[in-house]
C-alpha positions in Angstrom: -2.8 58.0 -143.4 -5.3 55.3 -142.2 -3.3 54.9 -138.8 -2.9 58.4 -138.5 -6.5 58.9 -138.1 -7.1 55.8 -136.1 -4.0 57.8 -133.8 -6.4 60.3 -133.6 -9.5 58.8 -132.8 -11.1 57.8 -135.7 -12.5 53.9 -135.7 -10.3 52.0 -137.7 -13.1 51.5 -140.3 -14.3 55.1 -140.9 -10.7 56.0 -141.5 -10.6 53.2 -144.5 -13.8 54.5 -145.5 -12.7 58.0 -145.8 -9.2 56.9 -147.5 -10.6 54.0 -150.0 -14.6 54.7 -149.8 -16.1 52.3 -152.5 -17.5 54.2 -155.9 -20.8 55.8 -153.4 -22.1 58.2 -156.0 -23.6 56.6 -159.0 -25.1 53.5 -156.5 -29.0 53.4 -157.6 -29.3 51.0 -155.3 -27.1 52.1 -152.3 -29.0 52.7 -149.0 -29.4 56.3 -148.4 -27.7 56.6 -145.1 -25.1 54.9 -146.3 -24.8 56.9 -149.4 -25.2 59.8 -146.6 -22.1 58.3 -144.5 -19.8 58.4 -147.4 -20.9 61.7 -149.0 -20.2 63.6 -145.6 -16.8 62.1 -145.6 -15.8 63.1 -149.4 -16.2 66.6 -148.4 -12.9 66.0 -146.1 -10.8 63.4 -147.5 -10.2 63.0 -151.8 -10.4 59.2 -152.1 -7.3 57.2 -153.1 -8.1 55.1 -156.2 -5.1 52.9 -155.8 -5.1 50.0 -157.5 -4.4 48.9 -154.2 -5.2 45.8 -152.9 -4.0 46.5 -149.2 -3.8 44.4 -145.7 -3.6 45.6 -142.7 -3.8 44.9 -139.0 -4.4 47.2 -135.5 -3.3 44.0 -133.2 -7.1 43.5 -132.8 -8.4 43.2 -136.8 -7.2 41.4 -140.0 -8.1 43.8 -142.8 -8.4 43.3 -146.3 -9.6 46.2 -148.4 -9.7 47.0 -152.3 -10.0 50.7 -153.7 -13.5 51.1 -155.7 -11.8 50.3 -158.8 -11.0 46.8 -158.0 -7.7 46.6 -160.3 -6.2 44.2 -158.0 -7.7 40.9 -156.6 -8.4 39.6 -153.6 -9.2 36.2 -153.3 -10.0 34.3 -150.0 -10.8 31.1 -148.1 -12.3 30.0 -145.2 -11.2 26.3 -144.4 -12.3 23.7 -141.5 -9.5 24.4 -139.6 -10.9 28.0 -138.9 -7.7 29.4 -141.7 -8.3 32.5 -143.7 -6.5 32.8 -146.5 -6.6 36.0 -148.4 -4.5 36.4 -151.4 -4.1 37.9 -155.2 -4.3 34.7 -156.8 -6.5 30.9 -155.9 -3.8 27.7 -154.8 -1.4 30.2 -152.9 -2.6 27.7 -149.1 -3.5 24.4 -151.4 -6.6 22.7 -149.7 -8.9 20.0 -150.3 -12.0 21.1 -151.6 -14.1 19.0 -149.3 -12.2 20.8 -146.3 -13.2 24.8 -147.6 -16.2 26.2 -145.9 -16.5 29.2 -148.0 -14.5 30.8 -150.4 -14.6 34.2 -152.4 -13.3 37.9 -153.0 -13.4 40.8 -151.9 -15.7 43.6 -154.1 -14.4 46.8 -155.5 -14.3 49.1 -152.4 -14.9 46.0 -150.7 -13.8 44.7 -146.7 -12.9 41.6 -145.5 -12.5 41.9 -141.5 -12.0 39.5 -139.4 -11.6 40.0 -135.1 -8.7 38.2 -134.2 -9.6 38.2 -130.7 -13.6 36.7 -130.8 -13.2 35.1 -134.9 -16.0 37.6 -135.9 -15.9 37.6 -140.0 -17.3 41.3 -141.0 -17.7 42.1 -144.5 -18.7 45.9 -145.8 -22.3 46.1 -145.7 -21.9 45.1 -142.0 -19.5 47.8 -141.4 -21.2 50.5 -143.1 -24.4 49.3 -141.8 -22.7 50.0 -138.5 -20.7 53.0 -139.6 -24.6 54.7 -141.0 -25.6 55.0 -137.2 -23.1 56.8 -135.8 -24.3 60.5 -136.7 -27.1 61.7 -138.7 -25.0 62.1 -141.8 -28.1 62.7 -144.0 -30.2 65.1 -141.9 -26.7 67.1 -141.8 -26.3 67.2 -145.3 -30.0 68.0 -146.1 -29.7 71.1 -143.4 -26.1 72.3 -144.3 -25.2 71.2 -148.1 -26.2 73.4 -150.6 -25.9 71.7 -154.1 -25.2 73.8 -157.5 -26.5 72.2 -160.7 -25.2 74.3 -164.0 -25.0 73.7 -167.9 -22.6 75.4 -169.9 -24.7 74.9 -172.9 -25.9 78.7 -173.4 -22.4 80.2 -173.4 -22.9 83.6 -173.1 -25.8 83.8 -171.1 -26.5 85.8 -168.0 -23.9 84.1 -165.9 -20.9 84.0 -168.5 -19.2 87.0 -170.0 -16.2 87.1 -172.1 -13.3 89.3 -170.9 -10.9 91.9 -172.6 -7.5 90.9 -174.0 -5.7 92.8 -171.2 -7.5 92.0 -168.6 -6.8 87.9 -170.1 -3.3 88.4 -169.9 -3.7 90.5 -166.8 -5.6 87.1 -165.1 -3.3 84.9 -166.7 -0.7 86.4 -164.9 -2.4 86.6 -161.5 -3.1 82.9 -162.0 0.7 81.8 -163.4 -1.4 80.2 -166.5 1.3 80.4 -169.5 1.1 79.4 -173.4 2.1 75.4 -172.9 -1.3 75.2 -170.5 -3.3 77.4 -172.8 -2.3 75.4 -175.7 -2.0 71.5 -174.4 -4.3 71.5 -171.3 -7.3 74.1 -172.2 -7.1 74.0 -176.1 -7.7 70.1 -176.6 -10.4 70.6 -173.8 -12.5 73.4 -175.4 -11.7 72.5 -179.0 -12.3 68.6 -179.0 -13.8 67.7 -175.6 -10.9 65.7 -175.0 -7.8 65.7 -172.7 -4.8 66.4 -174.6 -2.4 63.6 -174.5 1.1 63.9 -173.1 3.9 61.9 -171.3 4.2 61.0 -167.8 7.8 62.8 -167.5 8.4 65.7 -165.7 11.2 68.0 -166.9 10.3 71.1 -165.2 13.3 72.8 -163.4 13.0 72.3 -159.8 10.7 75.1 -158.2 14.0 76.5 -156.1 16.3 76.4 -159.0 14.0 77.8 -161.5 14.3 81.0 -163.1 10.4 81.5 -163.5 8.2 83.0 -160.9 6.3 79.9 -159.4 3.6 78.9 -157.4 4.2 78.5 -153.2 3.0 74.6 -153.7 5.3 74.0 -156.1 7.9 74.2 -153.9 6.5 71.5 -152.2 6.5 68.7 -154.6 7.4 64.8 -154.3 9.1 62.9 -157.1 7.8 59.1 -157.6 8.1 56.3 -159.7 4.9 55.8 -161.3 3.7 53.1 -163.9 1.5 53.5 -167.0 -1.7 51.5 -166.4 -4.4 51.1 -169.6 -7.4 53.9 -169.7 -10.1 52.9 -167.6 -12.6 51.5 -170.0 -15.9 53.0 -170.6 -18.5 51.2 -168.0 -15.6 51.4 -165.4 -15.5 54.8 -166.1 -19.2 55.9 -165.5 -19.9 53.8 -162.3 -16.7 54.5 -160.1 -15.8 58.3 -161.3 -17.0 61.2 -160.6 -16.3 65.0 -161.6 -18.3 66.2 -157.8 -16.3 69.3 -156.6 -16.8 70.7 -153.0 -16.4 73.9 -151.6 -16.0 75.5 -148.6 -13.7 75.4 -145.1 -11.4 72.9 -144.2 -12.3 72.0 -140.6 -10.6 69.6 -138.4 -10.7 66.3 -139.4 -11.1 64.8 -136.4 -14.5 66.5 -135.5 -17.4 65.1 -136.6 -20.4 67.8 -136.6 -23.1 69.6 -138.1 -20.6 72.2 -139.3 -18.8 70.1 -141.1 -21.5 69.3 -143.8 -21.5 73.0 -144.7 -20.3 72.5 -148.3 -21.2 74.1 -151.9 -21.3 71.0 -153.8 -20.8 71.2 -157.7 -20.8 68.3 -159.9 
């Protein structure tokens, strides 16, 4: 995805910004425009959380990145010899410790690039220092985004109202919700303010095959192998998630304008 926007015209580092932005929301102490930079891209690309720890190169950079989780490491050195070595785990290129000029890793959402042509060492806040400038991200956003703050604490006030049975079943229908999402998905949510808990396995006929009438995306669907990792602990949890949803039209991707910022932002 990241080369396909750089194919496109997209600098190398906004594209890994928009595709594994670091956790930009809850940052208290994140400068404003930079905040502004990353904001303006969530509203066109949902961030991939990984775990990734990925490298990559253009011909021109060396760059490591890590999703905003941080799940995987990424440890590096810098040694007299001008070597970088960047790698999960510390003794992978054994040195002498005499001979290391600097040594590290990479944050959560993190960067570690390095220009292969001049030996110019760039870490995030110098890219997204740089990245900040390119547009007025925040005077768009302040003109175009309108933000929606609601409470469903008063159910049953003056924006909420409880429909008929038949026009339930009626909406249900419209909407392809049946009993085993009413029951394992929306149930444990209302009920127990809790995600109901379920296996990873997918035994669903296959959207062509099936005899039910499904939706036109499911028709569209890729199988993968995917592991089990453990729940994302508590602190985790509150400073790299978010539950911000945006609305509005999907413009090209490419662009980068005022229009784009037009966005009803819920969170």
């Amino acid at each position: 995805m990241i080369e396909l926007l750089e194919k496109g015209g997209i600098n190398i580092f906004r594209a890994i910004r928009m595709v594994l932005p670091p956790a930009w929301q809850n940052g208290q102490i994140l400068d404003a425009e930079i905040k502004s930079f990353h904001e303006y891209n969530s509203m066109h690309m949902e961030a991939w959380d990984g775990p990734a720890g990925i490298v990559m190169t253009d011909g021109k950079w060396a760059i490591c990145v890590l999703d905003r989780n941080g799940l995987r490491p990424a440890r590096y050195q810098i040694d007299e010899e001008g070597l970088i070595t960047v790698a999960s785990e510390t003794g992978v290129n054994p040195t002498d410790d005499l001979s290391i000029l600097t040594k590290g890793r990479v944050k959560p959402g993190g960067i570690l690039a390095i220009n292969t042509e001049t030996g110019e060492l760039h870490d995030e806040e110098y890219i997204d220092n740089h990245l900040k400038t390119q547009n007025p991200y925040r005077k768009w956003l302040k003109k175009h985004a309108v933000y929606i703050e609601s409470s469903l604490n008063d159910f049953g006030g003056p924006g909420l109202k409880k429909i008929s049975q038949k026009d339930f079943l009626t909406a249900s229908k419209l909407f392809l919700l049946f009993k085993e999402e009413r029951s394992s998905v929306i149930k444990p949510l209302a009920v127990d303010s809790q995600e109901g808990t379920g296996s990873m396995g997918d035994d669903t006929a296959l959207a062509v095959m099936s005899k039910m009438h499904r939706q036109l995306y499911d028709f569209f669907r890729q199988q993968f192998a995917q592991v089990t990792n453990p729940p994302i602990d508590s602190l985790r949890e509150n400073k790299v998630m978010s539950l911000e949803t945006c609305f509005g039209p999907e413009l090209n991707v490419y662009e980068e304008t005022p229009e784009h910022a037009k966005r009803l932002i819920t969170s």
